[in-house]
Legacy VTK file of the C-alpha trace (Angstrom):
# vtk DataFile Version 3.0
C-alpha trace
ASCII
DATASET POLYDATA
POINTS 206 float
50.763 -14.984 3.142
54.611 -15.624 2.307
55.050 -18.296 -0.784
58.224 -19.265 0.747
56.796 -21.040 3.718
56.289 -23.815 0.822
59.059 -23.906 -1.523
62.781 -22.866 -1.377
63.340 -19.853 -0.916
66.891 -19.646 -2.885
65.028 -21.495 -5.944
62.890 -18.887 -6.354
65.563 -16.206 -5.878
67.698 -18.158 -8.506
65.130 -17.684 -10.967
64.314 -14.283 -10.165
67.579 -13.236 -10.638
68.074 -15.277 -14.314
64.867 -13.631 -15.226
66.375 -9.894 -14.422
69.656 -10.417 -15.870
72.078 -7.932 -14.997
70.137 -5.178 -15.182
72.258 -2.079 -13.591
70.920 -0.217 -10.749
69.903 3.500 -11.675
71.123 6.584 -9.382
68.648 8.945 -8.808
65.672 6.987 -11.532
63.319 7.324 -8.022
62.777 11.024 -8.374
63.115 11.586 -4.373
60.796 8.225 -4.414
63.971 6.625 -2.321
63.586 9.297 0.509
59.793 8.978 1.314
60.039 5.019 0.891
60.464 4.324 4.839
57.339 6.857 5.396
55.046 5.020 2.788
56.124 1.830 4.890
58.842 0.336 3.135
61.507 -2.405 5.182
64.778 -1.326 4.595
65.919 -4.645 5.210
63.608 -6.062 2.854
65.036 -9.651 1.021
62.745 -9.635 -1.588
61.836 -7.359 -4.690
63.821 -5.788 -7.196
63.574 -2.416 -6.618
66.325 -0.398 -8.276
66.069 -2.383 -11.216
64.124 -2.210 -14.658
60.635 -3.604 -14.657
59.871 -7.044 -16.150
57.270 -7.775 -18.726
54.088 -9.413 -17.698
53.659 -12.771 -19.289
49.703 -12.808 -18.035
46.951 -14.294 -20.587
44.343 -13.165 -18.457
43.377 -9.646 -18.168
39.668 -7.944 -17.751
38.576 -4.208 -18.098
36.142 -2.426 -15.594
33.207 -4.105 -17.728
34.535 -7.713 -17.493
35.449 -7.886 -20.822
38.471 -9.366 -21.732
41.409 -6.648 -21.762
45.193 -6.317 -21.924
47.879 -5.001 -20.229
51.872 -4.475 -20.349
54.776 -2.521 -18.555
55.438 -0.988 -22.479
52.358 0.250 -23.282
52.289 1.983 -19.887
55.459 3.355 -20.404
55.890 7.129 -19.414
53.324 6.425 -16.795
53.862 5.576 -12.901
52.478 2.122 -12.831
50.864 0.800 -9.311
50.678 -3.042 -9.484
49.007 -4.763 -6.491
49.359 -8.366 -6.319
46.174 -10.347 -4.279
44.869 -13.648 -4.138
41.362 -14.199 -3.125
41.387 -16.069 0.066
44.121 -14.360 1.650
42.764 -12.473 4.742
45.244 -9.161 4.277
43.988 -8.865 0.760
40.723 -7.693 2.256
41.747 -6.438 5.198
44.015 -3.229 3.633
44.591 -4.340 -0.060
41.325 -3.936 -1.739
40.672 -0.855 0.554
43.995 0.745 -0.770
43.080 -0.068 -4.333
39.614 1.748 -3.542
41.240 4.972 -2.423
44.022 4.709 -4.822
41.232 4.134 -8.093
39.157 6.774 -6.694
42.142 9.108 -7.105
44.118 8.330 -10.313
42.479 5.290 -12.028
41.385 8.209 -15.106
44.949 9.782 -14.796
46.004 9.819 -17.723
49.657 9.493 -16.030
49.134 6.871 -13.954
48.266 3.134 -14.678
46.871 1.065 -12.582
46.434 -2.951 -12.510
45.537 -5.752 -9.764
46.900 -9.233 -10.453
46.342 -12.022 -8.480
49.357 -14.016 -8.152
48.511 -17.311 -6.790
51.250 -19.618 -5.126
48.568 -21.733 -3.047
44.761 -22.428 -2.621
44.317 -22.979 -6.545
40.499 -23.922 -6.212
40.014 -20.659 -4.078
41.929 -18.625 -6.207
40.787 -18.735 -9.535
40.124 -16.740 -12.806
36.649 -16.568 -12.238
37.056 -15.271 -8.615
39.066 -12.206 -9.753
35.811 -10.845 -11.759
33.992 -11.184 -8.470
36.295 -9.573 -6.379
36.630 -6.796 -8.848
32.471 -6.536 -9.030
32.260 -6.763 -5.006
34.840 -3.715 -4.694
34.085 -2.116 -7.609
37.230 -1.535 -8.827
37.424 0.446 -12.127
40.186 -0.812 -13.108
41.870 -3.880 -14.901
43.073 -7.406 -13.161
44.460 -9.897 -14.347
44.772 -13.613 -12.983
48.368 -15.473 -12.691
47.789 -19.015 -11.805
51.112 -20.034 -10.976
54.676 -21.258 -12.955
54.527 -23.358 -15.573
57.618 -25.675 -14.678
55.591 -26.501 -11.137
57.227 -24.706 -8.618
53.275 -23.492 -8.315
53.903 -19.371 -7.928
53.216 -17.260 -10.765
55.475 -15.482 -13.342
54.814 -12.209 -11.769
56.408 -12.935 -8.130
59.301 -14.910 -9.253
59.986 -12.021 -11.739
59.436 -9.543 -8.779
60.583 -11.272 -6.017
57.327 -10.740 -4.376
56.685 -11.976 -0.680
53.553 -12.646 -0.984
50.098 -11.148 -1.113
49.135 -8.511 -0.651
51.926 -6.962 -1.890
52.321 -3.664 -3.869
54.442 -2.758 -7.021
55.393 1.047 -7.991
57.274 1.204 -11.202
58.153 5.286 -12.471
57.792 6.506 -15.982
61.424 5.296 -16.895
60.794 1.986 -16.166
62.549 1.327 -12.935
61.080 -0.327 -9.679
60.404 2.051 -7.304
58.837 0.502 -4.502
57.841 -2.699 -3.650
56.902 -4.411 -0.085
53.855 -5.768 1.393
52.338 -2.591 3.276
52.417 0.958 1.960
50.893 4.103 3.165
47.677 4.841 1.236
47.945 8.299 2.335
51.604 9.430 1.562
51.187 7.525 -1.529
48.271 9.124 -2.406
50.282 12.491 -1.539
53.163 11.024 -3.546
51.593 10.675 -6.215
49.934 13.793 -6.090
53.104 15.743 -6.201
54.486 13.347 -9.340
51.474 13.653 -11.670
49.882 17.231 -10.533
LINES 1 207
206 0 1 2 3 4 5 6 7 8 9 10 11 12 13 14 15 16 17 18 19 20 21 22 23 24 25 26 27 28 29 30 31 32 33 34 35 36 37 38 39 40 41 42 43 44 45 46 47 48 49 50 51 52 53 54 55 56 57 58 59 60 61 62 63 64 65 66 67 68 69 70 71 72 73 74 75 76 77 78 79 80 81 82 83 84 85 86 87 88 89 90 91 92 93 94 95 96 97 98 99 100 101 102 103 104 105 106 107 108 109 110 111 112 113 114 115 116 117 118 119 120 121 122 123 124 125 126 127 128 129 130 131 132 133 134 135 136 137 138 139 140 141 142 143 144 145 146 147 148 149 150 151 152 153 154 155 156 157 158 159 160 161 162 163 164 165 166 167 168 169 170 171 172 173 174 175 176 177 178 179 180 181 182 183 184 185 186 187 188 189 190 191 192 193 194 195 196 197 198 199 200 201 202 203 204 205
């Protein structure tokens, strides 16, 4: 589902790019990440993310651990760490089709790596009854999902999408976030293989 069927599409660029600064571009940050990104699915044409560039801060309130119970998380804490962020909303029929099943095999595989971090957020832009805080616990309970999500209802100055996708430039949901141990965006589009990333990741952490 693609936010900017609904609101302008160079508004939300605009702010993305105020919230990033001028962040410069790092050579060579991606570890041979940059190489494998068109077999893990990446669009080399792709308009939207900020890959290349230092991750943002999350400004999210809402965060739960495995349990339920009320958690945290942060791009600085997790720094040193390959961070996997998928973004989902609850009604959104690709979220259940492929991202929840790629954040089953992915959890089953590094969610107690102690080098990898790992963190759903749904980042709603639409559907706010469907959407909501309390249907994040749920999804995480019918997946089981060990791992912790957080909830983003949406900007604070109305143009209804969260914090997270105008700081990301995110197309939508699903959509998947790879930020490496530096700090740098590594990969981010809508698809992505589960099994070269798997692989990927493999390789990175041991």
């Amino acid at each position: 589902m693609n936010p900017l069927r609904s609101i302008g599409r160079r508004h939300v660029l605009k702010r993305s790019a105020q919230t990033i600064g001028l962040a410069t571009l790092s050579n060579g940050v991606l570890n041979g990440f940059a190489n494998a990104a068109a077999d893990l699915g990446a669009s080399e044409d792709s308009k939207y993310g900020i890959k290349g560039h230092e991750a943002p801060e999350l400004d999210i309130e809402y965060w739960i651990d495995a349990d339920g119970d009320r958690s945290k998380f942060s791009i600085a804490d997790s720094r040193g760490k390959w961070i996997v962020l998928k973004c989902f909303q609850n009604w959104c029929p690709g979220c259940h089709a492929s991202g929840f099943p790629f954040l089953q095999a992915f959890a089953k595989e590094f969610y107690e790596n102690p080098k990898v971090a790992i963190a759903a957020i749904q980042t709603v832009f639409e559907g706010f009854t469907t959407n909501t805080q309390d249907a994040v616990r749920e999804l995480q309970v019918e997946y089981q999902l060990p791992i912790v999500m957080g909830h983003d209802p949406g900007d604070p100055e109305g143009l209804k999408i969260s914090d997270t996708m105008i700081k990301y430039r995110t197309g939508g949901t699903p959509w998947i976030i790879l930020i490496d141990p530096d700090g740098m965006v590594a990969f981010n589009d809508f698809r992505v293989n589960t099994t070269k990333l798997i692989e990927f990741m493999h390789e990175q952490v041991g």
